[in-house]
PAPAVEX-20984 format. One record per residue (C-alpha): x, y negated, z negated. Coordinates in steps of 0.2 Angstrom, whole numbers, m for minus. Layout:
<recs>
<c1=X c2=Y c3=Z>
...
</recs>
This chain:
<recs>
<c1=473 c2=m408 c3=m573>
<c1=492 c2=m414 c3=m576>
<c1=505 c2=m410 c3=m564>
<c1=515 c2=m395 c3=m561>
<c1=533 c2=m395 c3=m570>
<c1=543 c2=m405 c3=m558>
<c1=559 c2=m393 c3=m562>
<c1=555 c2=m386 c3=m544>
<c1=559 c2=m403 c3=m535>
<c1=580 c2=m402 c3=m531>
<c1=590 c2=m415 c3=m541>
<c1=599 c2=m420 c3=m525>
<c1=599 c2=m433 c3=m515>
<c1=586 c2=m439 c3=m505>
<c1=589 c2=m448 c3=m487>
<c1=576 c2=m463 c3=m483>
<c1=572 c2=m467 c3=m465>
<c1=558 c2=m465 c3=m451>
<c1=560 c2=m451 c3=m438>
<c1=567 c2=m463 c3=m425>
<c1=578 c2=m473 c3=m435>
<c1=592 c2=m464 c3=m428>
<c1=594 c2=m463 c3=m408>
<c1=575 c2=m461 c3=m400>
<c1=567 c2=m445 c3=m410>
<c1=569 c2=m434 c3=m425>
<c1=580 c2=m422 c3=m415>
<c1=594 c2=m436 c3=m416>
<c1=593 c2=m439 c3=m434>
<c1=596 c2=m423 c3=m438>
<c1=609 c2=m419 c3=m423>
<c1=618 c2=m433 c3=m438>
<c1=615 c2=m423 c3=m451>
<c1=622 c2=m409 c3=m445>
<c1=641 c2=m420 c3=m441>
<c1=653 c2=m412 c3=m452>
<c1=652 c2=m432 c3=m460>
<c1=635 c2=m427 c3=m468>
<c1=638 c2=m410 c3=m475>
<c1=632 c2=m408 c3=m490>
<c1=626 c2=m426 c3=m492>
<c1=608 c2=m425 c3=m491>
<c1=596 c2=m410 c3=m503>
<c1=581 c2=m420 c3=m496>
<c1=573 c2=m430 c3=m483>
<c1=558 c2=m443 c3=m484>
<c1=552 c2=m446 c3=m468>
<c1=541 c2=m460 c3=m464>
<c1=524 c2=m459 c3=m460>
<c1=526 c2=m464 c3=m438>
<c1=531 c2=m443 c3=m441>
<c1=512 c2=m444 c3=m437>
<c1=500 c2=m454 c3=m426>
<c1=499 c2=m472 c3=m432>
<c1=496 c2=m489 c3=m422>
<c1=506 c2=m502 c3=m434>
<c1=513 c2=m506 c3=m449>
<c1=528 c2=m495 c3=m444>
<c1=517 c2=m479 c3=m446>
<c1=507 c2=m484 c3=m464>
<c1=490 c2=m487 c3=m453>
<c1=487 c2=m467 c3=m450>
<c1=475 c2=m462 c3=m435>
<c1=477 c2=m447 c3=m438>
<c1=488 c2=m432 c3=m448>
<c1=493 c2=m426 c3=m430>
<c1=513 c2=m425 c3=m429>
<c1=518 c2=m437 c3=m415>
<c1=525 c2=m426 c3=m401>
<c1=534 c2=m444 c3=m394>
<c1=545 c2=m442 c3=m409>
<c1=545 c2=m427 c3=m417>
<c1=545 c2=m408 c3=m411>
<c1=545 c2=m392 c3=m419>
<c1=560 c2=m385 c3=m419>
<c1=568 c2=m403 c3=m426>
<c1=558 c2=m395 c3=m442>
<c1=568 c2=m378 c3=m441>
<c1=583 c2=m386 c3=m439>
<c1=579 c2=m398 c3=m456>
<c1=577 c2=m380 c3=m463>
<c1=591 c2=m373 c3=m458>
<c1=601 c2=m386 c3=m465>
<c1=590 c2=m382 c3=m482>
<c1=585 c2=m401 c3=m483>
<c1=566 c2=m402 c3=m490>
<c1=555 c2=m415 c3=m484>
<c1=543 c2=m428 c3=m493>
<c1=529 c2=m435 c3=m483>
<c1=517 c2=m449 c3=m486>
<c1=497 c2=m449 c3=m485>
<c1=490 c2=m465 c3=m487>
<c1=475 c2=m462 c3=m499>
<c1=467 c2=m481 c3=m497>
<c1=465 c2=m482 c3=m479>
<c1=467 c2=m478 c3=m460>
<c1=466 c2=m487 c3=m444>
<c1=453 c2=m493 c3=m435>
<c1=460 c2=m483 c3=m420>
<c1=455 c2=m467 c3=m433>
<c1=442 c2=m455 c3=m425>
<c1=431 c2=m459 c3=m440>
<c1=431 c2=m477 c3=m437>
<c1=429 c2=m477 c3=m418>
<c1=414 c2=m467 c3=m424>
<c1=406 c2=m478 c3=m434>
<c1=410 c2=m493 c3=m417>
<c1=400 c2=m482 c3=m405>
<c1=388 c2=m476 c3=m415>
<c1=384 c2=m489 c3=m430>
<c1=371 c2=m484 c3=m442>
<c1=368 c2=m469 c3=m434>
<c1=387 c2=m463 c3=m436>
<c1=390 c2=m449 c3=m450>
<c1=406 c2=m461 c3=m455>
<c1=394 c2=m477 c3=m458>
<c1=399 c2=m472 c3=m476>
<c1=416 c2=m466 c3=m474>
<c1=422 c2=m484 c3=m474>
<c1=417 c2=m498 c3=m490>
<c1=401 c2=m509 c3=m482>
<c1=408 c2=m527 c3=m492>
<c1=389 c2=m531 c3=m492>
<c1=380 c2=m516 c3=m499>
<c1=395 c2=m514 c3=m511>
<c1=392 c2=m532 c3=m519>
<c1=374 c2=m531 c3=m517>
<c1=365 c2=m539 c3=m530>
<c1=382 c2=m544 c3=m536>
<c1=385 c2=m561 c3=m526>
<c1=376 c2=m573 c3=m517>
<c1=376 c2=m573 c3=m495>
<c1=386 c2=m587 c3=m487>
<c1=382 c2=m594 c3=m470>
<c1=392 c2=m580 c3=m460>
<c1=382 c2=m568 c3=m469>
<c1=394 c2=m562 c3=m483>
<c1=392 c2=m559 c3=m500>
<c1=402 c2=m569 c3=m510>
<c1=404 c2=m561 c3=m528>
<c1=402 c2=m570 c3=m542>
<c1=417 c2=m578 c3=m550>
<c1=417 c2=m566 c3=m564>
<c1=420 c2=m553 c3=m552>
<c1=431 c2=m561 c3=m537>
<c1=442 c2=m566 c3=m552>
<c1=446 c2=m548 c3=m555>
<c1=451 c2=m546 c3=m537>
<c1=470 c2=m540 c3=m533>
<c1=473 c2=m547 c3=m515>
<c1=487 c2=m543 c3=m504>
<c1=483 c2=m557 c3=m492>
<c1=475 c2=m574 c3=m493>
<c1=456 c2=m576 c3=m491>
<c1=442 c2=m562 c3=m494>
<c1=448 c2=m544 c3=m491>
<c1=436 c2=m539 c3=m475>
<c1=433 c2=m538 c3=m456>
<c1=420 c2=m542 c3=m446>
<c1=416 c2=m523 c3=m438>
<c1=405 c2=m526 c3=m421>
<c1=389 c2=m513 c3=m423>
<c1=380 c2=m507 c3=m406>
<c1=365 c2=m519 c3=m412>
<c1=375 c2=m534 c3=m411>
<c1=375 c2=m538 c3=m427>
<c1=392 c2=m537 c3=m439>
<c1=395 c2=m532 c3=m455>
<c1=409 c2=m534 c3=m466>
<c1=422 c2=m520 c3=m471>
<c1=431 c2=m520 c3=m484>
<c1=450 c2=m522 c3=m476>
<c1=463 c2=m524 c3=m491>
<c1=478 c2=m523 c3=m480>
<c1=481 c2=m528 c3=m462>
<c1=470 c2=m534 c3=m447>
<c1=471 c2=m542 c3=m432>
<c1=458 c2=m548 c3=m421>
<c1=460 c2=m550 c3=m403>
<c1=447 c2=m558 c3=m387>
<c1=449 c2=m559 c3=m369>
<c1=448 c2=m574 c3=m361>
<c1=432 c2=m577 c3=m353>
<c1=427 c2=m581 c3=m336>
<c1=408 c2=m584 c3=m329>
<c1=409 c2=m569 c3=m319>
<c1=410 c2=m559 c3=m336>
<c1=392 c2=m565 c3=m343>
<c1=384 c2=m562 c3=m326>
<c1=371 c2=m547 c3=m334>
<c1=364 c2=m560 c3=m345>
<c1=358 c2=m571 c3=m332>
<c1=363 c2=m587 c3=m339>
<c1=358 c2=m605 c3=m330>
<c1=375 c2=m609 c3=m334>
<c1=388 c2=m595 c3=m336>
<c1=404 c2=m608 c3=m331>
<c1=399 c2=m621 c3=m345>
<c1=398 c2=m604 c3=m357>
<c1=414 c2=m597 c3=m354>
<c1=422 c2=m612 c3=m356>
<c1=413 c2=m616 c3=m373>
<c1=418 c2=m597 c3=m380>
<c1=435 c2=m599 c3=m375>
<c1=438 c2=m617 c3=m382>
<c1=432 c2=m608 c3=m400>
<c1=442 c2=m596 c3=m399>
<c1=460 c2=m605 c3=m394>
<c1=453 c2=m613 c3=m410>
<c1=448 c2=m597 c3=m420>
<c1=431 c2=m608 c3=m421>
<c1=414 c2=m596 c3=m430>
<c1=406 c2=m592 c3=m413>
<c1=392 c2=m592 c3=m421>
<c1=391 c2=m610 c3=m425>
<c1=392 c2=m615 c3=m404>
<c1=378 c2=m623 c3=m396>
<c1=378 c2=m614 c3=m379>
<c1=365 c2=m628 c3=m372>
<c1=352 c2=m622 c3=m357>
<c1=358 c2=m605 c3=m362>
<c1=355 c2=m606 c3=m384>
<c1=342 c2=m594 c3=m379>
<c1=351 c2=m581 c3=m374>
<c1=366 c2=m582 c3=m389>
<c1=360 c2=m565 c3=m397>
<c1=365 c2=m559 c3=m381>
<c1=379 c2=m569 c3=m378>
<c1=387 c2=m565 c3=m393>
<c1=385 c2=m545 c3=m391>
<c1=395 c2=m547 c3=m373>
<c1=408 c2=m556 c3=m383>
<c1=409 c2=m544 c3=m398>
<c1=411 c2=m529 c3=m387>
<c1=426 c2=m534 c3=m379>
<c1=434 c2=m537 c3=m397>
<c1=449 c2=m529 c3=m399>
<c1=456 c2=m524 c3=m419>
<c1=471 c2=m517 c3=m426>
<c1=468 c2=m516 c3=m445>
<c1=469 c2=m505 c3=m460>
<c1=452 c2=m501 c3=m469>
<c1=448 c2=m495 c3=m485>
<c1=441 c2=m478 c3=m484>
<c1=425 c2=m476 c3=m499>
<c1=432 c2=m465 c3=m512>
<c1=413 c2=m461 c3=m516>
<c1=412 c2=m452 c3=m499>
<c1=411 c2=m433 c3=m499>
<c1=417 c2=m435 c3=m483>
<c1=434 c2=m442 c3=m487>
<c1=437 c2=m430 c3=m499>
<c1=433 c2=m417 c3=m484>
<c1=446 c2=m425 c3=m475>
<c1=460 c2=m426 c3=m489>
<c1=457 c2=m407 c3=m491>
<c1=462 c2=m404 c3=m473>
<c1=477 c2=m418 c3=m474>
<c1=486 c2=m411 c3=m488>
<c1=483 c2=m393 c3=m480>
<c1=489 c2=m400 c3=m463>
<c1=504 c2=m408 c3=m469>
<c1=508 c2=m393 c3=m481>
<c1=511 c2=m383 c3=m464>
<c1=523 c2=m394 c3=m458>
<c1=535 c2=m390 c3=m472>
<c1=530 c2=m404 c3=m485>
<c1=536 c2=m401 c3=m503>
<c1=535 c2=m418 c3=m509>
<c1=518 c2=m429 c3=m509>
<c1=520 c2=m447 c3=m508>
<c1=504 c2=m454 c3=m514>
<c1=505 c2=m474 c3=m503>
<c1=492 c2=m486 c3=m509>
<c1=484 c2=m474 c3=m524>
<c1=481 c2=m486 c3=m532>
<c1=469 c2=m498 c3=m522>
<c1=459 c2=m484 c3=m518>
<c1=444 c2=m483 c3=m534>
<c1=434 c2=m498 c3=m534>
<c1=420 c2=m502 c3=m545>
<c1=411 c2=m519 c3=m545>
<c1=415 c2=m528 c3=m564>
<c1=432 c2=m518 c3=m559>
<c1=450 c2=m523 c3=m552>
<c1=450 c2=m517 c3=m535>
<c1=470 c2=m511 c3=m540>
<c1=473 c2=m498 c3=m553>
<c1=455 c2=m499 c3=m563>
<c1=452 c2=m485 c3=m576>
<c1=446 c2=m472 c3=m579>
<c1=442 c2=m468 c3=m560>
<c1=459 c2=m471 c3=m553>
<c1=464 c2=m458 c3=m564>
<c1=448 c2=m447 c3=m559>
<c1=453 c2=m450 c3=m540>
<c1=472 c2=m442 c3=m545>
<c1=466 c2=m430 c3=m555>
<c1=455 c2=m423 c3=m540>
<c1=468 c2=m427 c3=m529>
<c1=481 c2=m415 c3=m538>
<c1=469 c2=m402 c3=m538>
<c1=471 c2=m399 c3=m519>
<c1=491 c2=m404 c3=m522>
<c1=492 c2=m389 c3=m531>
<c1=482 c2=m378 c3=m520>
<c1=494 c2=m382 c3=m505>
<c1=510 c2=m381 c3=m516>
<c1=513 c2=m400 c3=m515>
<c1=522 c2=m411 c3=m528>
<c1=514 c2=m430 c3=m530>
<c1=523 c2=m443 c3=m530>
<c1=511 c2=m459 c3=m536>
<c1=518 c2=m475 c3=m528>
<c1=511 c2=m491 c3=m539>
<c1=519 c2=m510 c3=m538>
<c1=516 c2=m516 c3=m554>
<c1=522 c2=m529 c3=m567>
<c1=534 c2=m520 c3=m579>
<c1=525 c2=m530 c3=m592>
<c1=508 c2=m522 c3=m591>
<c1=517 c2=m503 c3=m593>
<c1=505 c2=m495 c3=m581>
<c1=524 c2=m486 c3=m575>
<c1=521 c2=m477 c3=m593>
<c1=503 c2=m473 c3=m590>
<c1=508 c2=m462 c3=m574>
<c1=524 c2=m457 c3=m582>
<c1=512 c2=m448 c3=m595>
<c1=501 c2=m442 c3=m585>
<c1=514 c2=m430 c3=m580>
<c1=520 c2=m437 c3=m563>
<c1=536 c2=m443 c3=m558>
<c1=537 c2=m461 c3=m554>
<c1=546 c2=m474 c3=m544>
<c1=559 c2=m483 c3=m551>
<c1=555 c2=m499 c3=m541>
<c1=566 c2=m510 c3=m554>
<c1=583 c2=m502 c3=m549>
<c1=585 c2=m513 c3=m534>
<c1=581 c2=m530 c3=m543>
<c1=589 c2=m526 c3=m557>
<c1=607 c2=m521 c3=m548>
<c1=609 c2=m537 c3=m540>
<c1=605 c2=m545 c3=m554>
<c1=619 c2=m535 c3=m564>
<c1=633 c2=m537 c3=m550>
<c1=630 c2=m556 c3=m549>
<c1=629 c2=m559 c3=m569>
<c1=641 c2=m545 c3=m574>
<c1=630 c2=m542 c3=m587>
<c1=622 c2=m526 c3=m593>
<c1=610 c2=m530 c3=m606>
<c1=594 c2=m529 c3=m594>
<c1=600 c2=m513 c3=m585>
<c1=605 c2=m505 c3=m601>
<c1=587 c2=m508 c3=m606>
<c1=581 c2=m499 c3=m591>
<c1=590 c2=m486 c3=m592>
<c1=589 c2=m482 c3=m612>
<c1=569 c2=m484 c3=m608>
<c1=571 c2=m469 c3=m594>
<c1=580 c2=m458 c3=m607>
<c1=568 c2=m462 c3=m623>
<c1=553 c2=m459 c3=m613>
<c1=560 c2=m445 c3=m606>
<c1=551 c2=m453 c3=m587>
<c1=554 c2=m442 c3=m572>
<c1=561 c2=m454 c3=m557>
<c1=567 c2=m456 c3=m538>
<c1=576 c2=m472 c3=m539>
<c1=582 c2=m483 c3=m524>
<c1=593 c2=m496 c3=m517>
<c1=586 c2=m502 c3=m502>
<c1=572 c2=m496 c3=m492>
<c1=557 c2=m497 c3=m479>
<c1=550 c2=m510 c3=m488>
<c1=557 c2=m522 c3=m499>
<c1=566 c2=m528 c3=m514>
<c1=554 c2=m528 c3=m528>
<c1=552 c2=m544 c3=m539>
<c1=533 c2=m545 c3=m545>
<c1=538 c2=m528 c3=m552>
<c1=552 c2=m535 c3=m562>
<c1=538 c2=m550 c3=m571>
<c1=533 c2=m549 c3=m589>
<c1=511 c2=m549 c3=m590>
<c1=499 c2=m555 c3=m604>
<c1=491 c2=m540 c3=m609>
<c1=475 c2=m544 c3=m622>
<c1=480 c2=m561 c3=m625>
<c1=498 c2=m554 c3=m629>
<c1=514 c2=m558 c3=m619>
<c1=522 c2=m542 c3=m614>
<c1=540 c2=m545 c3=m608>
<c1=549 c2=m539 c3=m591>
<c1=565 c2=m532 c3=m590>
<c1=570 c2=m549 c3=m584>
<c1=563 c2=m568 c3=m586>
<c1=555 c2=m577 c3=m574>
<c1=568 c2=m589 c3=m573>
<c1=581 c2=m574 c3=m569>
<c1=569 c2=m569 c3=m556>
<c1=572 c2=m584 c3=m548>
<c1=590 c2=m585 c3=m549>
<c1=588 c2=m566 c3=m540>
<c1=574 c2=m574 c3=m526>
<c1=587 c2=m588 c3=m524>
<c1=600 c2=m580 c3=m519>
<c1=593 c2=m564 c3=m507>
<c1=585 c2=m580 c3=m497>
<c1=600 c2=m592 c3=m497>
<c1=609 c2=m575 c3=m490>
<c1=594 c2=m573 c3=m476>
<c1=580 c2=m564 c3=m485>
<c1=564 c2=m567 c3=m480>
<c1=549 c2=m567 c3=m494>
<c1=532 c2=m558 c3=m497>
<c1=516 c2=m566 c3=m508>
<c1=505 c2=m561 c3=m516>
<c1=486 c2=m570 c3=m514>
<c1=471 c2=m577 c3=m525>
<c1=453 c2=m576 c3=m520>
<c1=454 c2=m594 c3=m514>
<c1=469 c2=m589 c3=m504>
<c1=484 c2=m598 c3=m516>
<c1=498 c2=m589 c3=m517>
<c1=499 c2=m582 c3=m536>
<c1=516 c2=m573 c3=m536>
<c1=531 c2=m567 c3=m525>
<c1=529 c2=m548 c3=m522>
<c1=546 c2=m543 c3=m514>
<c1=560 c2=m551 c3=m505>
<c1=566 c2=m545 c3=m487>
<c1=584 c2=m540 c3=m483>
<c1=596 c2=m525 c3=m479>
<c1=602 c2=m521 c3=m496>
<c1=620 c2=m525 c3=m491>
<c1=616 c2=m543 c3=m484>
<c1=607 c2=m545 c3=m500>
<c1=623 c2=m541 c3=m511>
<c1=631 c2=m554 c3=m499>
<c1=638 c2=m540 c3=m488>
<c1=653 c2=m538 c3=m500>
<c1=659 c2=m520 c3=m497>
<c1=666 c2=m516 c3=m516>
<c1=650 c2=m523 c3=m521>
<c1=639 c2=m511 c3=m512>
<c1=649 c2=m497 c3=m518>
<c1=645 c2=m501 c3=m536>
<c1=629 c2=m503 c3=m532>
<c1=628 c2=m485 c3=m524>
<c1=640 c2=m477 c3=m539>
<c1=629 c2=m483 c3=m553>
<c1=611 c2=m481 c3=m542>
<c1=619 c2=m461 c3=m539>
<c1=624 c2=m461 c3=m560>
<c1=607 c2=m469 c3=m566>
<c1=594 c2=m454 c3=m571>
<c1=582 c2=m448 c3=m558>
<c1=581 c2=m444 c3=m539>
<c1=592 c2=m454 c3=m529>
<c1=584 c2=m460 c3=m513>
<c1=595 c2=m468 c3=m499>
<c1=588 c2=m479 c3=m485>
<c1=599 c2=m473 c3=m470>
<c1=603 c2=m492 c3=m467>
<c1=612 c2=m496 c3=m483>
<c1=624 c2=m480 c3=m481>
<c1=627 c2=m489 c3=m464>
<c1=629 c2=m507 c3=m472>
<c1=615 c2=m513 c3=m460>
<c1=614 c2=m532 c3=m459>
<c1=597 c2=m542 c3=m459>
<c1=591 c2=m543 c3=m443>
<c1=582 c2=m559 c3=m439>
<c1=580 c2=m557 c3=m421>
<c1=569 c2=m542 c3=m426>
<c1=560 c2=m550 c3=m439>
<c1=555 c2=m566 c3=m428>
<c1=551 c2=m554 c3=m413>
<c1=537 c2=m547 c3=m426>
<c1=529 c2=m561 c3=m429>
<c1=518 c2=m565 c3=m444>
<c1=521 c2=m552 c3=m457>
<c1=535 c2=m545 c3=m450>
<c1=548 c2=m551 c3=m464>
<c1=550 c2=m529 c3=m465>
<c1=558 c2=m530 c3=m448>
<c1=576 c2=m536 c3=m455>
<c1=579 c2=m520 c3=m463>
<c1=571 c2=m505 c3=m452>
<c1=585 c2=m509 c3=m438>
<c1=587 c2=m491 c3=m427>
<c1=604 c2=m485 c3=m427>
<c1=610 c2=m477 c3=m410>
<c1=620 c2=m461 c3=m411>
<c1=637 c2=m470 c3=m403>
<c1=633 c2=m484 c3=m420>
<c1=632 c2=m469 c3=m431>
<c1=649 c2=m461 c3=m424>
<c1=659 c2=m482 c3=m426>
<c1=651 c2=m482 c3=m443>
<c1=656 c2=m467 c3=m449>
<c1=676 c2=m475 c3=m446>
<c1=671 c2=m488 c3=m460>
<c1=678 c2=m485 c3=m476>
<c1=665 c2=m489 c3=m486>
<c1=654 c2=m479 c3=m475>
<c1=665 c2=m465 c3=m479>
<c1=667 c2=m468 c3=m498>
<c1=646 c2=m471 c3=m499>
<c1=646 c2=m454 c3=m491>
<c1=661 c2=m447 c3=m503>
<c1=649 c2=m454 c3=m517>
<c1=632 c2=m446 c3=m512>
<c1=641 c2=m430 c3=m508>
<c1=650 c2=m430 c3=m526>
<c1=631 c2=m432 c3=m532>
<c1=623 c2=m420 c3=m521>
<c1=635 c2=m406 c3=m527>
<c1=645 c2=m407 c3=m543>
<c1=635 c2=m398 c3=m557>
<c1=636 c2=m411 c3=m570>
<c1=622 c2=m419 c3=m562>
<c1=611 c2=m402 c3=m566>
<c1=612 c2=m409 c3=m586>
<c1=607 c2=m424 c3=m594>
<c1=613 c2=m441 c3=m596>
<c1=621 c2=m453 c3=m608>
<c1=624 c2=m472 c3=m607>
<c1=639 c2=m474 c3=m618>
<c1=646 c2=m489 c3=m627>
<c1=655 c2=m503 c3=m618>
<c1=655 c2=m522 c3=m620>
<c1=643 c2=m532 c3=m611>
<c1=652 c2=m534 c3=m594>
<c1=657 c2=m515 c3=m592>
<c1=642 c2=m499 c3=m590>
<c1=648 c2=m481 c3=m591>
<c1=636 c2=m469 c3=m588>
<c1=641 c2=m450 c3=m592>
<c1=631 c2=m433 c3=m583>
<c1=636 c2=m418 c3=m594>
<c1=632 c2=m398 c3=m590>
<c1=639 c2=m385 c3=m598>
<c1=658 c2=m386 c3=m595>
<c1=656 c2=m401 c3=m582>
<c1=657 c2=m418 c3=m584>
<c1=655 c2=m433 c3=m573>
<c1=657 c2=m452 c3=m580>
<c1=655 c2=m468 c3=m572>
<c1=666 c2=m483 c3=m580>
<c1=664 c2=m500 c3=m569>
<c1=669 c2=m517 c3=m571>
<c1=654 c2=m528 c3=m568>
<c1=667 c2=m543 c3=m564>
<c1=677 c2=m536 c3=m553>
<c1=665 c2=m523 c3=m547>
<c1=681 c2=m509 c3=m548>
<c1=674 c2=m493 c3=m555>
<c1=681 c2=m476 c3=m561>
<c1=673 c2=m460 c3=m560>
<c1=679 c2=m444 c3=m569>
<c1=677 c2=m427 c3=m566>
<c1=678 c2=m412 c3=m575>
<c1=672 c2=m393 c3=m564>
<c1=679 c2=m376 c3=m569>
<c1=693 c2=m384 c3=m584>
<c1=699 c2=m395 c3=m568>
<c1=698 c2=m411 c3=m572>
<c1=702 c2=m426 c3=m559>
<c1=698 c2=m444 c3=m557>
<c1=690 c2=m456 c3=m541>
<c1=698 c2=m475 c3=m541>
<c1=687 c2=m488 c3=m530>
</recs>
C-alpha cells in the first residue's frame, strides 16, 4: 500500500528542536512562539523524541511512548494548537532501551519471559550460519559479516545477563554501555568462598582493565566461578539501544498501539528514525535489504493510515546507490539530507554546478522533500559519496576529494567527526561532521543568511533547527562534558528565555526570521518552482502561483542576494 497524497502536509515551515531546548520544558518554547517576533514564522513543529520517556541518546533510546510529564504537559499541546502549528513526532522502529518494560522483562525473567523474542537472539539468528568463538558467540562467516552495515566498531551485540547465569548475545546496532561496581569481600559473602578478599580484588583488577571475566583464575575458590560470576553479572548495569525482531507478532502489537498513542497527542507527521536497520535476514545487509524493508514499511503504513499519520522514512545513504529514489517512488516524502553538504560547499566555491544538479533532480523526479540546514544530528557527508553499484561507479553529487575540502574545513572551524565501522572495527567512511550550522559557515552572518534564503527557495518542506535561527556557536564544553560519542552535544545547546529575548536584538536573527516569515506566508510558495539561468557563480530560484511571484537572485562570491516579490499586482523588492 503506497502512501496517502501528501497534499494534506502544510507547505510551511517547520521549526527543529527538543521540547527543552528552549528555557526548562515545552511550556517555554512555545511561550516563544507566541512573542510577537514568531508570528507567523512556524506552520509546523518537530519535536524531538525526549517529548517521551527515554534514558540517552537525547531521547532516540525510547522506554516507553509515555509523554514525559518533567517536560511536557497537556495544555503546552492546546496552546501549539491554538497557534495552529502541527507537530511531527518520531518512533524509532529498530530499537528501544534496555530500560524498556519489554527488556527488563526479558532480565527477570529469561527464557521464561513472553519478550525472550521481542529482542534479536545474535546466536539463534546466526545459527548454523557461523562458527562459536571462545566467549560463546557466533561469528558468521565472512560471506555474511561482509554484508554487515555497522554503525560502531566491533560486532553489533551485548552480552544480556539471564536469571541462570548464563549470557547471551543481543543483537545492539546502536549504543551501549556497560557499567560494574566495584567489589569488596563483604559482597561475595553468600557464596561462601575461602577467600572472598583475594576474589574481589582479582574481579576488580579485570574490570579497571575491561579484562573477559571469564578468563580469571579465582584460585582456592575456581570452584565456585559459575557462581561467582552470576553475583557479578547481577549487579551489571546497561544503557543501550537494542534491535527489536521484526519477526515478532509482538512488536508489531506494540507498534499498533504506538502510532495510536502518538496519534492522540496531536501527531500529523510520522518520522520513521532508524527504518532502515530494522529487516534482517542472514545472506542480507542488516541496513536497507529488500524486499522486506519494503514489506516492514508497507505494514507499517497500514496502521499510518488508520491513525491518520503521514510517514516520513529517514535513511542515510550514499547518493550514488539511489535508494533516496527508491523511497521517493514508493510514494513517501524523503529527506533531503544533501542540502546542508551541499550549501557550504556552494558558499565556499561560489559555484553552482552541484547544487543546480540537486535541485534539477528534485524537479524532474518530481521528489517530495523537508530539507534542512542544521539539525539535531549532523552535517551529512557519506550521504553526499558516489557508490559502485553491480560493478558500476555511480557518481555523488560531489567527489570524494570535494568531500574533503567540506570535512576539512567544518573541523579546522571546530567540527568534530562521526565514522562509520567495518566488521573488523576499521573505520570505512565518515558519516557526518559535528557543528552549529553557523560555526560551520565560519560564523559569517551574510553567509548564513544565503544559506537560509536559498534553503527557504529550494523545493520541499523547510525545516529549521532553532539554534541556527539563533546563530548558536559549537559548544565544546558540552561536547567534552559528553564524553565518547558526544560530538552531537556541540550543536543541541538549550537557549534560555532572557538568550532568546538578546537574540532576538541581532539583525541577522531578525532578518532569518523576516526570511522564514516571508516563506511561511507569501502565496507564491503554494506553486512550483523554477531554477532559472545564470552563470556559474550566481543561482536564482523563482516560486510562481497564480498572480504571485517570489525569486531568489544571489551572488555566490559576495553572498548578497535579492529577493523579488510580486502579491495582489504589488510588486516589491528585499536587499541583503
Amino acid at each position: 500500500m503506497k502512501p496517502e497524497s501528501t497534499a494534506s502536509i502544510s507547505n510551511g515551515v517547520m521549526l527543529n528542536a527538543y521540547p527543552d531546548s528552549i528555557g526548562e520544558k515545552l511550556g517555554d518554547l512555545v511561550a516563544m512562539l507566541q512573542m510577537p517576533e514568531l508570528k507567523d514564522t512556524f506552520s509546523l513543529f518537530y519535536v524531538l523524541p525526549t517529548f517521551f520517556n527515554s534514558d540517552l541518546d537525547r531521547g532516540f533510546s525510547i522506554i516507553d511512548y509515555n509523554h514525559n510529564t518533567d517536560l511536557v504537559a497537556e495544555e503546552d499541546i492546546e496552546a501549539l494548537k491554538a497557534l495552529q502549528i502541527r507537530l511531527k513526532f518520531d518512533i524509532v522502529l529498530n530499537h528501544l532501551s534496555v530500560a524498556s518494560p519489554q527488556f527488563k522483562d526479558l532480565l527477570k525473567n529469561g527464557d521464561n519471559s513472553e519478550y525472550k523474542d521481542f529482542f534479536i537472539n545474535w546466536n539463534d539468528f546466526w545459527e548454523g550460519h557461523g562458527e562459536m568463538n571462545e566467549e560463546g558467540i557466533i561469528i558468521p562467516e565472512k560471506e555474511y559479516l561482509d554484508k554487515l552495515f555497522m554503525r560502531k566498531s566491533g560486532l553489533p551485540i551485548l552480552n544480556v545477563p539471564f536469571p541462570d547465569g548464563t549470557e547471551r548475545p543481543y543483537w545492539n546496532t546502536f549504543y551501549q554501555k556497560v557499567s560494574y561496581p566495584l567489589f569488596t569481600a563483604s559482597d561475595l559473602s553468600e557464596l561462601k568462598l575461602k577467600e572472598p578478599e583475594t576474589v574481589s580484588n582479582l574481579i576488580n583488577s579485570a574490570l579497571e582493565g575491561s579484562s573477559d571475566l571469564k578468563s580469571l583464575d579465582f584460585g582456592k575458590d575456581e570452584d565456585s566461578k559459575r557462581d561467582i560470576l552470576k553475583v557479578v553479572n547481577s549487579r551489571k548495569s546497561f544503557l543501550g539501544q537494542m534491535d527489536v525482531n521484526g519477526k515478532s507478532p509482538l512488536v508489531w502489537d506494540f507498534y499498533e498501539e504506538v502510532l495510536a498513542k502518538v496519534g492522540s497527542y496531536g501527531c500529523q507527521i510520522l518520522r520513521l528514525d532508524a527504518f532502515a536497520y530494522l529487516h534482517k535476514e542472514v545472506g542480507e545487509s542488516n541496513f536497507y535489504n529488500k524486499p522486506g524493508t519494503w514489506d516492514y514499511l508497507a505494514k507499517i503504513n497500514e496502521i499510518a493510515t488508520k491513525n491518520q499519520l503521514q510517514l516520513l522514512p529517514e535513511i542515510h545513504a550514499e547518493y550514488g546507490l539511489h535508494l533516496h529514489d527508491e523511497v521517493a517512488a514508493e510514494g513517501y516524502v524523503i529527506y533531503d539530507f544533501f542540502l546542508p553538504g551541499l550549501l557550504i560547499h556552494t558558499l565556499e566555491k561560489g559555484n553552482n554546478t552541484a547544487l543546480l544538479k540537486w535541485g534539477n533532480d528534485i524537479l524532474r523526479e518530481g521528489f517530495k522533500t523537508v530539507n534542512m540546514l542544521g539539525c539535531h544530528d549532523g552535517i551529512p557527508v557519506l550521504d553526499l559519496k558516489g557508490k559502485e553499484v553491480n560493478g558500476t561507479y555511480q557518481e555523488g553529487l560531489l567527489s570524494d576529494e570535494e568531500i574533503e575540502d567540506i570535512m576539512e574545513l567544518v573541523l579546522a572551524r571546530g567540527g568534530r567527526v562521526k565514522n562509520l565501522y567495518g566488521a573488523d572495527g576499521k573505520k570505512i567512511s565518515y558519516y557526518q561532521v559535528n557543528a552549529t550550522y553557523y560555526s560551520a559557515l565560519g560564523e559569517s552572518d551574510q553567509k548564513m543568511l544565503l544559506a537560509r534564503a536559498i534553503q527557504l527557495f529550494m523545493p520541499g518542506i523547510p525545516q529549521v533547527w532553532y539554534l541556527d535561527v539563533f546563530v548558536g556557536k559549537n559548544d565544546y564544553e558540552a561536547a567534552d562534558k559528553a564524553g565518547e560519542g558526544g560530538h552531537k552535544e556541540i550543536n543541541r545547546t538549550n537557549l534560555s528565555l532572557e538568550q532568546i529575548k538578546e537574540g532576538l536584538k541581532k539583525q541577522v536573527v531578525i532578518q532569518q526570521l523576516e526570511l522564514i516569515r516571508l516563506r511561511n506566508t507569501h502565496p507564491a510558495f503554494e506553486g512550483n518552482t523554477e531554477f532559472l539561468n545564470s552563470s556559474d557563480s550566481e543561482i536564482i530560484i523563482e516560486w510562481k502561483h497564480e498572480d504571485s511571484r517570489a525569486k531568489l537572485t544571489a551572488n555566490l562570491k559576495t553572498h548578497q542576494f535579492i529577493i523579488d516579490l510580486t502579491e495582489n499586482g504589488q510588486e516589491r523588492r528585499m536587499s541583503y
